[in-house]
C-alpha positions in Angstrom: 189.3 42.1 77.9 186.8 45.1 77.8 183.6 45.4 75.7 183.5 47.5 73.5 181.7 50.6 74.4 179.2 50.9 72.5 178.2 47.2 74.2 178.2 49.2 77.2 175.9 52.1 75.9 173.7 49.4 74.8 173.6 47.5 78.2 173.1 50.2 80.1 170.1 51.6 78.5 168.5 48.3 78.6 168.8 48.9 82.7 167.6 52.5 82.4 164.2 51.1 80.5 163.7 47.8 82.5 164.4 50.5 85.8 161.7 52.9 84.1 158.8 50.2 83.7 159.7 49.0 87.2 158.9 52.0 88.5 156.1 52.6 85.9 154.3 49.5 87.2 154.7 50.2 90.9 153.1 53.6 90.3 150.0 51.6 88.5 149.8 49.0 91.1 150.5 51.8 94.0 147.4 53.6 92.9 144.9 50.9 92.3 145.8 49.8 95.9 144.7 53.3 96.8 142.1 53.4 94.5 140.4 50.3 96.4 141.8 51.6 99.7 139.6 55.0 99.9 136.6 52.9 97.9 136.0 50.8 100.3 133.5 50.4 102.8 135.7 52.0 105.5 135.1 55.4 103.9 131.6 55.1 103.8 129.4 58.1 105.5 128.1 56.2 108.4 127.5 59.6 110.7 126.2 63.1 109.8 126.9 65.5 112.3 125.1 68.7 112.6 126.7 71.8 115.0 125.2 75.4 115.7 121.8 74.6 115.0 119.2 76.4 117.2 115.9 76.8 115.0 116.1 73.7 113.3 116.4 69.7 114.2 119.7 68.2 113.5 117.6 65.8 110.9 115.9 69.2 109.1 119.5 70.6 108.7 120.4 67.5 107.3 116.9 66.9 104.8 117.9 70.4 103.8 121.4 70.1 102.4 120.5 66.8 101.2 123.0 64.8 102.9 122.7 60.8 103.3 124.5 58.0 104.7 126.0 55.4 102.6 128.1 56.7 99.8 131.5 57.2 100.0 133.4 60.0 101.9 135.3 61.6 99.6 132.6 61.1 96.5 130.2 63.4 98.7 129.3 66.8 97.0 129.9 69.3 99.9 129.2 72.2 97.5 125.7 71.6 96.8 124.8 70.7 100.6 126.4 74.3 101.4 124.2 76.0 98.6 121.1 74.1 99.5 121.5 75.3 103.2 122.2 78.8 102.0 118.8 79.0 99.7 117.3 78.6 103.4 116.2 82.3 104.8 117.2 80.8 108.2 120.3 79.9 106.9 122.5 83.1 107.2 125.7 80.5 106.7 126.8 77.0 106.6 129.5 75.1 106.1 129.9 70.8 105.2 133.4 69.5 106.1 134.4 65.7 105.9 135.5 63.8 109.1 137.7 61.4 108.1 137.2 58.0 108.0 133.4 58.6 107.6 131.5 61.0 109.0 130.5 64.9 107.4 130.3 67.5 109.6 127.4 69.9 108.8 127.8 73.1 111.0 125.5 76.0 110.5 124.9 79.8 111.1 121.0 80.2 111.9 118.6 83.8 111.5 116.9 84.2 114.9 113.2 85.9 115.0 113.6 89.4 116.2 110.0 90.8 115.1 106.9 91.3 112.8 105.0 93.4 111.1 101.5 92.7 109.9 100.7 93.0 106.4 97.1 92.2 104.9 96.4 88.6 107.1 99.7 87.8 108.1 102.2 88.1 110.3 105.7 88.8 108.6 108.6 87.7 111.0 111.8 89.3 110.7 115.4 88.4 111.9 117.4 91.8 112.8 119.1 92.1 109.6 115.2 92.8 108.3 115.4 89.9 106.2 112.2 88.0 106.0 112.3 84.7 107.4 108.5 83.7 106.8 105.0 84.4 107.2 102.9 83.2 109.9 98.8 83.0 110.5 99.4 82.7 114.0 100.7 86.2 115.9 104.3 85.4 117.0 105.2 86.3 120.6 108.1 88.8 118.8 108.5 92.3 119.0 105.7 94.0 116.5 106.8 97.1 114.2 104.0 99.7 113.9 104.0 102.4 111.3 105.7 101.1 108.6 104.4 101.4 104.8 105.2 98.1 103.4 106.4 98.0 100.0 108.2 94.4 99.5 107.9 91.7 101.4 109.6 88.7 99.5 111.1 85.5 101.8 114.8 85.5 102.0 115.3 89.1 101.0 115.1 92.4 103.0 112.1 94.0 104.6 111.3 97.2 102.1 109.5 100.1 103.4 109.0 104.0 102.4 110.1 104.7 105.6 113.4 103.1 105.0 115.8 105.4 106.8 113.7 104.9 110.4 112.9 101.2 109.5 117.2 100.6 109.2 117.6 102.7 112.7 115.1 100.4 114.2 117.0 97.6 112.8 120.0 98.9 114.9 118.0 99.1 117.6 116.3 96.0 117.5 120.3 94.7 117.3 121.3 96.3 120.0 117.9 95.5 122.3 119.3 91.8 121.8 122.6 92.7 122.8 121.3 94.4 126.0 118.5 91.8 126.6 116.1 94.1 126.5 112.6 93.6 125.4 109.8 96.0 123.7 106.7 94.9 123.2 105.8 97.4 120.5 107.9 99.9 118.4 105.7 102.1 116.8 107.9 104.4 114.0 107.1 108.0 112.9 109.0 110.4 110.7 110.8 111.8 113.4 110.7 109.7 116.9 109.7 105.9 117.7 108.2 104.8 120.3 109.7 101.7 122.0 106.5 100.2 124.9 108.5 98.2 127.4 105.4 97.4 128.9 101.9 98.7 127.4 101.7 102.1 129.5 105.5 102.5 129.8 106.7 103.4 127.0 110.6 104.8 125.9 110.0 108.4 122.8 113.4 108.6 121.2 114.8 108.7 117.6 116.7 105.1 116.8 119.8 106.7 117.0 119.4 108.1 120.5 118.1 105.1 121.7 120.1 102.9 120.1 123.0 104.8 121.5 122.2 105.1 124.9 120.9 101.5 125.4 123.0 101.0 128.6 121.2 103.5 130.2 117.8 103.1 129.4 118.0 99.2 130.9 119.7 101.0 134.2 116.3 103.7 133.7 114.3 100.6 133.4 115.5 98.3 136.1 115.1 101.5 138.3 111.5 102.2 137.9 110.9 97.9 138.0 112.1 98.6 141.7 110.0 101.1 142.5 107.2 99.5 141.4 106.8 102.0 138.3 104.8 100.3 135.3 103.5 103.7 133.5 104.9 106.6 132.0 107.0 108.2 129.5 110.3 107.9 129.0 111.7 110.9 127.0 115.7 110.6 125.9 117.6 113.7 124.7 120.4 113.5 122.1 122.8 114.2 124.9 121.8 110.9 126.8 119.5 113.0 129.0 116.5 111.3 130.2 113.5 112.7 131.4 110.2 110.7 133.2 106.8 111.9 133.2 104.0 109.1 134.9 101.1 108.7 133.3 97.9 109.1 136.0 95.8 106.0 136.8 
């Protein structure tokens, strides 16, 4: 004989609910296992690596952002390390990444010294961005800036000067000297022209833009007179790329 069915109803709603805690409870006990799976020691930071770092050590990278050993993986606060780095002026980006099962991965953009300029006792070292990265009491083996009329000078923030136009072309130029791997030994900036001293009686009178322009061919000009023997003279470049030589006597 067949139950009624309102038996029926009632049975099977007494399987829905007992099928409904079932799964309620293997969802608790599901993530306390996982709760005590990625708190255990196996995720604990036993390696800090640290890539693309030139100017600092690995451990001053690492001192910097504040990372340590120890605590677990996935607790680690990879925001603040990235923000502590980026307070850094040498710091021009960074990034902290988790390497599973316990390692962070610290890699890092750095500044690199491109020049000075001297202001009152010290030298100011620049990257070529014209960002100051710090001031030294010891004279930097850099390329110096001459000419400029300092008005700010403030570490982590850009190099301000009256002559700001000339000072942003020599920025350029200081860029593209890096490029080339050329080296001046002086720039000297006017109103109109600079003057770039490969060594201290040869000497390259352009405007940035000319010379930043026609880099190529002033290392070609260079390498020429190296040959020859040729350590003084003038170096005059034309807006057309023209270049024009005059010695300078003994």
């Amino acid at each position: 004989m067949d139950e009624p069915k309102d038996i029926k109803v009632r049975k099977k709603k007494k399987r829905k609910k007992k099928n409904y805690l079932l799964r309620f409870f293997l969802l608790i006990l599901t993530g306390v296992c996982l709760y005590f799976f990625f708190t255990s020691s196996l995720f604990d930071v036993n390696e800090i690596t640290v890539e693309n770092n030139h100017y600092y050590t690995p451990e001053q990278i690492i001192s910097i952002a504040g990372a340590k050993t120890g605590g677990n993986t996935f607790a680690e606060r990879t925001r603040p390390m990235k923000a502590r780095l980026l307070e850094d002026p040498y710091i021009k980006n960074a990034s902290v990444s988790r390497k599973l099962p316990d390692g962070l991965v610290i890699t890092v953009e750095e500044r690199k010294e491109t020049a000075y300029v001297v202001y009152r006792s010290d030298y100011v070292i620049i990257d070529n961005d014209g960002i100051v990265l710090r001031k030294a009491k010891v004279e930097p083996k850099l390329t110096v800036l001459e000419g400029l009329t300092v008005k700010k000078i403030e570490t982590g923030e850009p190099l301000e000067a009256e002559e700001n136009a000339m000072l942003t072309g020599t920025l350029d130029l200081l860029r593209q000297m890096n490029e080339q791997e050329l080296y001046f030994k002086r720039i000297v900036i006017s109103s109109v022209v600079i003057k770039a001293y490969i060594y201290d009686s040869l000497i390259c009178e352009a405007t940035p833009e000319n010379l930043t322009a026609n880099m190529p061919q002033l290392k070609e000009v260079i390498q020429k007179l190296y040959t020859e023997g040729t350590e003084r003279g003038v170096i005059k470049m034309g807006s057309d790329g023209y270049f024009a030589f005059s010695p300078i006597p003994e």
